[in-house]
TIMARPA-505442 format. One line per 10 residues: number of its first residue (from 1); their letters; for each residue x, y, z of C-alpha. Coordinates in Angstrom, 3 decimals, always signed. Layout:
REM TIMARPA-505442
NUM> a> X/Y/Z; ...
This chain:
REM TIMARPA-505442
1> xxxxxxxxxx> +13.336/+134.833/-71.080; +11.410/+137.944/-71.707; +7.909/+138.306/-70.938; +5.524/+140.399/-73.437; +1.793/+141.536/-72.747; -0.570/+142.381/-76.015; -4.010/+142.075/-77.022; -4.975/+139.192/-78.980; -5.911/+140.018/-82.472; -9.102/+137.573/-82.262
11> xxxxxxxxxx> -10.553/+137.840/-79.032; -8.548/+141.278/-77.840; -8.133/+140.239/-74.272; -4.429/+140.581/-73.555; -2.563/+137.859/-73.137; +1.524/+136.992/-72.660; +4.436/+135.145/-74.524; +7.883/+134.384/-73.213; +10.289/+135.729/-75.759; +13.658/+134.393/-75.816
21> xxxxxxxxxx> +16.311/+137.283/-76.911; +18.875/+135.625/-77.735; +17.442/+135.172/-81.087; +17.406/+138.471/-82.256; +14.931/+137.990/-85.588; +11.627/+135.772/-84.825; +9.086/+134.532/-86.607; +6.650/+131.811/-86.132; +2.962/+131.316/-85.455; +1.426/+130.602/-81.445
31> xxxxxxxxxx> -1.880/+129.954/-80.250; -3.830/+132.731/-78.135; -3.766/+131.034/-74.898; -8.018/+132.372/-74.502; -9.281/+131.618/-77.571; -6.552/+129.117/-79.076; -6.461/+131.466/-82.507; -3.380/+131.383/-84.308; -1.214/+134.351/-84.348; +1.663/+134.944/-86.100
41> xxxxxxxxxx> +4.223/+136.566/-83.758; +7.413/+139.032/-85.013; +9.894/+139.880/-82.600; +13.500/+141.539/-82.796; +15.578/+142.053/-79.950; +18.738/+144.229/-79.810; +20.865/+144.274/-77.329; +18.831/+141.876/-75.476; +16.157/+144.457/-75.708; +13.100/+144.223/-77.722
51> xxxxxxxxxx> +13.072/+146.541/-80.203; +9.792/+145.749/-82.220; +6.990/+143.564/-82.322; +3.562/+142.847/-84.069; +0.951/+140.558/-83.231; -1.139/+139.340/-86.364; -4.293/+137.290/-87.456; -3.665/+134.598/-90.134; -6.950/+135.770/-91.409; -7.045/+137.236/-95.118
């Protein structure tokens, strides 16, 4: 498992996921583990590396 650090989009304190990369492509939707927001995560690993990944509100 891979561990990520990054600023919540809600509440901005910075919080951590475990990222799995042996799935190269992600996509789903966690909770902010401060102020249980959603967020949808995106994640792509390469090489077992990440390689990119965004953090976003499910606000419009």
């Amino acid at each position: 498992m891979y561990e990520h650090f990054f600023q919540c989009p809600y509440c901005w304190e910075e919080i951590s996921m475990l990222l799995d990369p042996s799935v190269v492509t992600q996509k789903y939707v966690e909770d902010c583990e401060v102020c249980c927001n959603p967020i949808e995560i995106e994640a792509r690993f390469e090489d077992g590396e990440l390689q990119t990944f965004e953090a976003h509100s499910l606000e419009q």
